[in-house]
C-alpha positions as a Python dict, from the first residue, in 0.01 Angstrom:
ca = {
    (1, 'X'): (0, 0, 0),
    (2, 'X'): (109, 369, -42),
    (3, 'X'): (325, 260, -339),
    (4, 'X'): (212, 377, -695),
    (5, 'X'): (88, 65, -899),
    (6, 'X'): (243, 113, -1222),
    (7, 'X'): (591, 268, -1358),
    (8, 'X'): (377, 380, -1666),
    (9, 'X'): (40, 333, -1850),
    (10, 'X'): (-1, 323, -2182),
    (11, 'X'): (-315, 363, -2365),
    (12, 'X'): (-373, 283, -2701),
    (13, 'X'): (-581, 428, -2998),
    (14, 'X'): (-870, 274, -3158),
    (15, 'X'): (-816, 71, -3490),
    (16, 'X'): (-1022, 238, -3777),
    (17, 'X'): (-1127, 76, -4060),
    (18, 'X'): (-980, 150, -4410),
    (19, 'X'): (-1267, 462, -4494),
    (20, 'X'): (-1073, 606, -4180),
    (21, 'X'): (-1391, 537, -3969),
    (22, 'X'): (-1437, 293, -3623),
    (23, 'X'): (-1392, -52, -3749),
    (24, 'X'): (-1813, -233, -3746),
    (25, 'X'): (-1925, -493, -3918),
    (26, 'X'): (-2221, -350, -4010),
    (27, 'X'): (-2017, -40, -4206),
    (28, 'X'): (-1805, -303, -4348),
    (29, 'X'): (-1500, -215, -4338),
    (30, 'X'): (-1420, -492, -4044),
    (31, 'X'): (-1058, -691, -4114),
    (32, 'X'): (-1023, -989, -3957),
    (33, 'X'): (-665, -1011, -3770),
    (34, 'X'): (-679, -1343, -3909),
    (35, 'X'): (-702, -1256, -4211),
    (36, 'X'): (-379, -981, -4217),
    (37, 'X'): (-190, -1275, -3985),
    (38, 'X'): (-267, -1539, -4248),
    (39, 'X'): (-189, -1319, -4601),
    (40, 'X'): (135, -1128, -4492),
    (41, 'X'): (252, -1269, -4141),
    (42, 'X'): (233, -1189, -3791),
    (43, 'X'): (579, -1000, -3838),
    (44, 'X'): (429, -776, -4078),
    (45, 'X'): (108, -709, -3890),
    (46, 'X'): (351, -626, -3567),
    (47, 'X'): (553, -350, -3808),
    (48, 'X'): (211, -176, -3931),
    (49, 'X'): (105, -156, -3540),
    (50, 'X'): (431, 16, -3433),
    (51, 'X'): (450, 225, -3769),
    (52, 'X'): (87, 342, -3790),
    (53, 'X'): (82, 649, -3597),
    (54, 'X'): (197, 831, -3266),
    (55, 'X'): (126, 666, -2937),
    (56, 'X'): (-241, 712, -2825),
    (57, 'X'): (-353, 791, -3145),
    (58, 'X'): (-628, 595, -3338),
    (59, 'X'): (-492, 396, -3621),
    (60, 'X'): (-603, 359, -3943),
    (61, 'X'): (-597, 22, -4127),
    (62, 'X'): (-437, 7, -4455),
    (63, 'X'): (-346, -353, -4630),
    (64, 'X'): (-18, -122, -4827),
    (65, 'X'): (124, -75, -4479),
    (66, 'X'): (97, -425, -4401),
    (67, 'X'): (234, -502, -4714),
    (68, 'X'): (564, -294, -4674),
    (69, 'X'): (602, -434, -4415),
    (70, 'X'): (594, -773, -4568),
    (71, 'X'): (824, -633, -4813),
    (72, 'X'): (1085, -532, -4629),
    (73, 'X'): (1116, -868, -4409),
    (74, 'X'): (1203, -1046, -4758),
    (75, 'X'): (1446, -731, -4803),
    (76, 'X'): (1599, -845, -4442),
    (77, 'X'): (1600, -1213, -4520),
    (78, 'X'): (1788, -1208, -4841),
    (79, 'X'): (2025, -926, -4686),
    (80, 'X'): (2072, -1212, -4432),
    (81, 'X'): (2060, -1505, -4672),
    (82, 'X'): (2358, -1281, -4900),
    (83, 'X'): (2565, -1224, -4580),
    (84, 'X'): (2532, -1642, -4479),
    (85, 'X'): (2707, -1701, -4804),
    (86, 'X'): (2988, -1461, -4785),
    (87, 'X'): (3028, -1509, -4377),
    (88, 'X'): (3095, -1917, -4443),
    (89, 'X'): (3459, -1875, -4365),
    (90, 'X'): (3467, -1587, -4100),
    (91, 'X'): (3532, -1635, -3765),
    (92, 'X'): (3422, -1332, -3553),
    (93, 'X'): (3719, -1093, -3440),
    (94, 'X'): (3798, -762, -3379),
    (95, 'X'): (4140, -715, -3541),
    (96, 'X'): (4000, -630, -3854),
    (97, 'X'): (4168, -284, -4053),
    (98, 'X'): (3823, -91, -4167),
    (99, 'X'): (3765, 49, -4468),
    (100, 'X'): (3597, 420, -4513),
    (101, 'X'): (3249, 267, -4639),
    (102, 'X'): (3259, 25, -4343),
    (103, 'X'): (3332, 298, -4058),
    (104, 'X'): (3058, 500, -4267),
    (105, 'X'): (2801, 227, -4240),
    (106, 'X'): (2906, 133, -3811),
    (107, 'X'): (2889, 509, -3723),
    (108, 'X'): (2542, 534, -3942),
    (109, 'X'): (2435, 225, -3720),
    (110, 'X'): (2568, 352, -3352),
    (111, 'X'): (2320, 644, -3403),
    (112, 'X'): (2023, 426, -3503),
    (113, 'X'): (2086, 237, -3191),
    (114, 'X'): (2076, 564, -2976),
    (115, 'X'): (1778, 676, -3194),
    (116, 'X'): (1552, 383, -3103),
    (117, 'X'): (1639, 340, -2779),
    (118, 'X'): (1564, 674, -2698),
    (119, 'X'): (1205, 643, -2911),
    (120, 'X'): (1137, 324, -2712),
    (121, 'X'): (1182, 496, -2397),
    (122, 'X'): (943, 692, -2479),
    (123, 'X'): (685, 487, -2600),
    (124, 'X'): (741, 631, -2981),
    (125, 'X'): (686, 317, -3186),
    (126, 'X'): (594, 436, -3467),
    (127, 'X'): (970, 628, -3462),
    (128, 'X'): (1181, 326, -3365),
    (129, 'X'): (1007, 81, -3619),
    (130, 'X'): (1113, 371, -3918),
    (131, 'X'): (1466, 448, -3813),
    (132, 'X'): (1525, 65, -3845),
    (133, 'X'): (1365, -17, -4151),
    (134, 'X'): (1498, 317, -4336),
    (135, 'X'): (1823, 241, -4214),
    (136, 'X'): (1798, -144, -4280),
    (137, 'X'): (1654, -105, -4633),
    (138, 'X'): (1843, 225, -4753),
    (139, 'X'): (2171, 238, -4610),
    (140, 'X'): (2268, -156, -4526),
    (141, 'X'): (2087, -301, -4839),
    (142, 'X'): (2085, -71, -5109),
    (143, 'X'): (2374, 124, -5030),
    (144, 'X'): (2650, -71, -4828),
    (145, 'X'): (2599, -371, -4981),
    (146, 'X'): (2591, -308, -5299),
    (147, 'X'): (2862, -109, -5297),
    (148, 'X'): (3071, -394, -5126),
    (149, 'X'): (2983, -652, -5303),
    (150, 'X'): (3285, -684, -5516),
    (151, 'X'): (3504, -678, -5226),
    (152, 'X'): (3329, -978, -5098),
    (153, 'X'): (3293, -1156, -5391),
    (154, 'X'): (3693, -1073, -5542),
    (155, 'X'): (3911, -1128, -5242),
    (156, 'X'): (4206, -1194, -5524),
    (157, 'X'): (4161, -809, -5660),
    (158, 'X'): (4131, -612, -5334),
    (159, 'X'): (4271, -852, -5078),
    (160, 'X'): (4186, -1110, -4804),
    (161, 'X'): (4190, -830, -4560),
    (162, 'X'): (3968, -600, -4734),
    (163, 'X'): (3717, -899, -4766),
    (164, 'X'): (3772, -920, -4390),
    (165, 'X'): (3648, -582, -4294),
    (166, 'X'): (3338, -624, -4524),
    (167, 'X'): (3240, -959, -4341),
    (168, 'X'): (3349, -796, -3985),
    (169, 'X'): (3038, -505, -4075),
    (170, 'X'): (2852, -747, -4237),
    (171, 'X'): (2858, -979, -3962),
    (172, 'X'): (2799, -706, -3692),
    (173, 'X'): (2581, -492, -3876),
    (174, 'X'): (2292, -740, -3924),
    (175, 'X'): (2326, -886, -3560),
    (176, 'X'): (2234, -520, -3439),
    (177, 'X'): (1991, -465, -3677),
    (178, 'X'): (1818, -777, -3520),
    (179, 'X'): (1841, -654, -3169),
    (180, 'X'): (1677, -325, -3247),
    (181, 'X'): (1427, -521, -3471),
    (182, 'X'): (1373, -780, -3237),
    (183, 'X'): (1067, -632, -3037),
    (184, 'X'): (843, -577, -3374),
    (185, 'X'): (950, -896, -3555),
    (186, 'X'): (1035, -1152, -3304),
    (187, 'X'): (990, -1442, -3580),
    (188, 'X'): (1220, -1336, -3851),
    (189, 'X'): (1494, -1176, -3684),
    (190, 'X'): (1447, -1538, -3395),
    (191, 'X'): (1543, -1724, -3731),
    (192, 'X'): (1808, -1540, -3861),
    (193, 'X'): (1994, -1549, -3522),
    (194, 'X'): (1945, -1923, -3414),
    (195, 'X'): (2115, -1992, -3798),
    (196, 'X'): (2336, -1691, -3783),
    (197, 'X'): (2465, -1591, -3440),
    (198, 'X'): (2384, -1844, -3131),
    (199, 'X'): (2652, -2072, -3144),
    (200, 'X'): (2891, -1783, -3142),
    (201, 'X'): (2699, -1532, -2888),
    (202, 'X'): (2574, -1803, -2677),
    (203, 'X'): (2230, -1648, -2592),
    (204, 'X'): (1968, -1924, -2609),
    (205, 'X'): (1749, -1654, -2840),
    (206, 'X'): (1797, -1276, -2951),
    (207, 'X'): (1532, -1237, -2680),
    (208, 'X'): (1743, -1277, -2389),
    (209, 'X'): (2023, -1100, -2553),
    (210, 'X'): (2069, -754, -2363),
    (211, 'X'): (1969, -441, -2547),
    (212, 'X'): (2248, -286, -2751),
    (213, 'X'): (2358, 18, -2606),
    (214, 'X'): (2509, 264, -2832),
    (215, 'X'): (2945, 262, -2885),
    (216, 'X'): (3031, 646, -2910),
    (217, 'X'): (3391, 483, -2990),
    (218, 'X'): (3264, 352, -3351),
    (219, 'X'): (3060, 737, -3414),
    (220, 'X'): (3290, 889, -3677),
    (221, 'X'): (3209, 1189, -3806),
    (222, 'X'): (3457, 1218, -4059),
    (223, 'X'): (3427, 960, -4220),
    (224, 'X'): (3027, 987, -4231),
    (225, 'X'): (3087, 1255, -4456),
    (226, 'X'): (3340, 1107, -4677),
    (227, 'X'): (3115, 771, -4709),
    (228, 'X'): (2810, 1021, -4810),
    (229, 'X'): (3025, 1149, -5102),
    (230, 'X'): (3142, 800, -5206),
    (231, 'X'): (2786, 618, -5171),
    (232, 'X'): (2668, 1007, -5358),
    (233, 'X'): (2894, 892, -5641),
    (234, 'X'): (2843, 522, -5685),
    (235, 'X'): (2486, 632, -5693),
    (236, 'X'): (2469, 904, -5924),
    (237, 'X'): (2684, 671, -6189),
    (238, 'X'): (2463, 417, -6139),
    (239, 'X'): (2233, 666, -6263),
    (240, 'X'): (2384, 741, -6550),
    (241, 'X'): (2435, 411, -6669),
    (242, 'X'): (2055, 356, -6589),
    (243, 'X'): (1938, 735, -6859),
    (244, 'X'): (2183, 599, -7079),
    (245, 'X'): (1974, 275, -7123),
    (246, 'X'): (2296, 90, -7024),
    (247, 'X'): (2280, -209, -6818),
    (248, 'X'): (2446, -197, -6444),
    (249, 'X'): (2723, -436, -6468),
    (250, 'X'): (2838, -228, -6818),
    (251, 'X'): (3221, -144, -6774),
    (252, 'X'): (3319, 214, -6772),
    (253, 'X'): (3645, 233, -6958),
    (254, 'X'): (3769, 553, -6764),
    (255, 'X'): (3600, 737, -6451),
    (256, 'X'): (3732, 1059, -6411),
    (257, 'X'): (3646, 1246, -6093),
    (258, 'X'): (3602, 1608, -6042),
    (259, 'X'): (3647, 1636, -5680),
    (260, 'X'): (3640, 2005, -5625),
    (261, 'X'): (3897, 2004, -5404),
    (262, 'X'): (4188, 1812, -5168),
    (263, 'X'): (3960, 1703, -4943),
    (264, 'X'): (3720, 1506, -5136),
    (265, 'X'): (3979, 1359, -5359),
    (266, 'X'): (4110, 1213, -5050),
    (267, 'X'): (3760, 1094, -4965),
    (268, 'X'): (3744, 934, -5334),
    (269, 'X'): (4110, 782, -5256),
    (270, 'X'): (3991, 621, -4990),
    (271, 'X'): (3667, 469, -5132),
    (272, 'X'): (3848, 412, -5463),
    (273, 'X'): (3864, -16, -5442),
    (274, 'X'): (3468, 44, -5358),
    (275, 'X'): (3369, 276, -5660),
    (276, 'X'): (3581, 74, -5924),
    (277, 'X'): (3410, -256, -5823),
    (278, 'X'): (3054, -125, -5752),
    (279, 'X'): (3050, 133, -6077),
    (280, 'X'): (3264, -148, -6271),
    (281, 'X'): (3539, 50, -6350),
    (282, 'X'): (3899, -31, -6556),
    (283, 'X'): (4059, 259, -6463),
    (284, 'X'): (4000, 549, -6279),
    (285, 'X'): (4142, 894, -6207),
    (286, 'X'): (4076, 1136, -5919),
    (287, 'X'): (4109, 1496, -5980),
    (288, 'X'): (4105, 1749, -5694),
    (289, 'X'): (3994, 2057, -5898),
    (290, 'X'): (3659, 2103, -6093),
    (291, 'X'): (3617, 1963, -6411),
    (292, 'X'): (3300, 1937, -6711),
    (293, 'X'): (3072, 1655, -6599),
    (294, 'X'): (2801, 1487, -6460),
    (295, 'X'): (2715, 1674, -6118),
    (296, 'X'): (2598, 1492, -5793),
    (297, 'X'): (2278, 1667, -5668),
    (298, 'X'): (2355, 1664, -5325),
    (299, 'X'): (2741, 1803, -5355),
    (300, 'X'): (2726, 2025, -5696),
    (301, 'X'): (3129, 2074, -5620),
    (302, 'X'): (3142, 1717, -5798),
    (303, 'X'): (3169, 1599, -6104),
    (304, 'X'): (3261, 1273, -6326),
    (305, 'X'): (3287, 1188, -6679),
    (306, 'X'): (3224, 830, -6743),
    (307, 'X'): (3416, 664, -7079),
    (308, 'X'): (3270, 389, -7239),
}
């Protein structure tokens, strides 16, 4: 007695129906959570719960939600199911030497962590759930991946140790993306840890794992914003291949870079093994003045001419 009952109480919305109005029968526009369980998952239905508004608020149902949601697991699993291939022969360690788009990617994912934590905390699900999935989706898959894959895959062009640092962020990146994912799709990310990660971390399931907490030591600010330039440029070539009607994997005889100045031609330097295999160059050549070319949109002090 005398003590308060609860911590904290949380109330929850009302579920409307997909006209935006309280879900009846009679109105018909009643959905069955049956029927969203049985078509896309319970995984899925968990994501549009979080993701459908703030906390308190009614939510509206809409089978699209539930659908991206659906989407992006597959996204997850065959980010997962890519990484199981190429992580065969690691063997988890820390003396690795880091690339630039691998510190990019680790310092990206340290403030993730600290995002969702702190949205948890405060009961914002709907802000946790989207600063996983945008950071899963955009920045692992479609970005860091791809932009690595050659690495992975040509260990007798770049190096064994090279290959190592992919698989060391590869390996560590999806384990945390699990954790954080963990509370709004305890099925998938279950799986992908009892095939991936158990017999190494030696938690019985990802549920009894503890919480990540974020490491300010891997928060690198520098070379955040040299791995924006380099993922920029792999992009924006991409791109061009793409309004040139030009399929992907096309070689590019000669990439020359407009850098602007010393600064980002380091940055390019750095990233250079990284843009010749994801942009499928033969040769490239880094120029730290400005130059006639193609200019990425989000740093207009760059250029590039591609030769085919």
């Amino acid at each position: 007695f005398g003590e308060k009952p609860y911590k904290a109480c949380l109330i929850n919305g009302m579920v409307l129906g997909t006209d935006g109005t309280k879900m009846s029968k009679s109105r018909g526009n009643y959905v069955a959570t049956l029927d969203v369980v049985g078509k896309y998952g319970a995984d899925a239905t968990r994501q549009w719960a979080a993701a459908g508004g703030a906390t308190g608020s009614d939510i509206p149902f809409r089978w699209p939600d539930v659908e991206y949601g659906w989407r992006f697991l597959i996204k997850l699993w065959n980010a997962a199911r890519f990484a199981s291939l190429h992580l065969q022969d690691y063997t988890p360690t820390e003396n690795v030497q880091l690339q630039i788009l691998d510190k990019w990617l680790l310092s990206k994912l340290e403030k993730v962590t600290e995002k969702v934590g702190r949205a948890l905390e405060n009961y914002q699900f709907n802000i946790a759930i989207e600063e996983v999935r945008g950071f899963t989706w955009h920045v692992f898959c479609d970005q860091y991946i791809e932009a690595v894959k050659d690495r992975l895959y040509r260990k007798e062009i770049y190096g064994e140790e090279k290959r190592r640092a992919a698989q060391y962020t590869l390996y560590n990146a999806i384990y945390r993306i699990l954790q954080l994912l963990a509370p709004f799709a305890p099925h998938i990310t279950e799986e992908i840890y009892q095939t991936m990660y158990a017999e190494n971390k030696g938690y019985k399931s990802i549920h009894v794992s503890p919480w990540p907490a974020p490491n300010e030591e891997l928060i690198d600010e520098e070379a955040e914003a040299k791995g924006d330039k380099i993922i920029a440029l792999i992009a924006e070539v991409r791109r061009d291949k793409a309004r040139r009607r030009l399929p992907l994997n096309t070689e590019i005889r000669k990439l020359t870079i407009y850098a602007g100045n010393s600064e980002n031609a380091g940055a390019f330097e750095l990233g250079r093994d990284d843009i010749v295999g994801a942009c499928r160059v033969k040769e490239i050549e880094i120029v730290p003045s400005d130059g006639e070319g193609v200019t990425l949109e989000d740093f207009p002090e760059i250029k590039f001419k591609a030769e085919y």
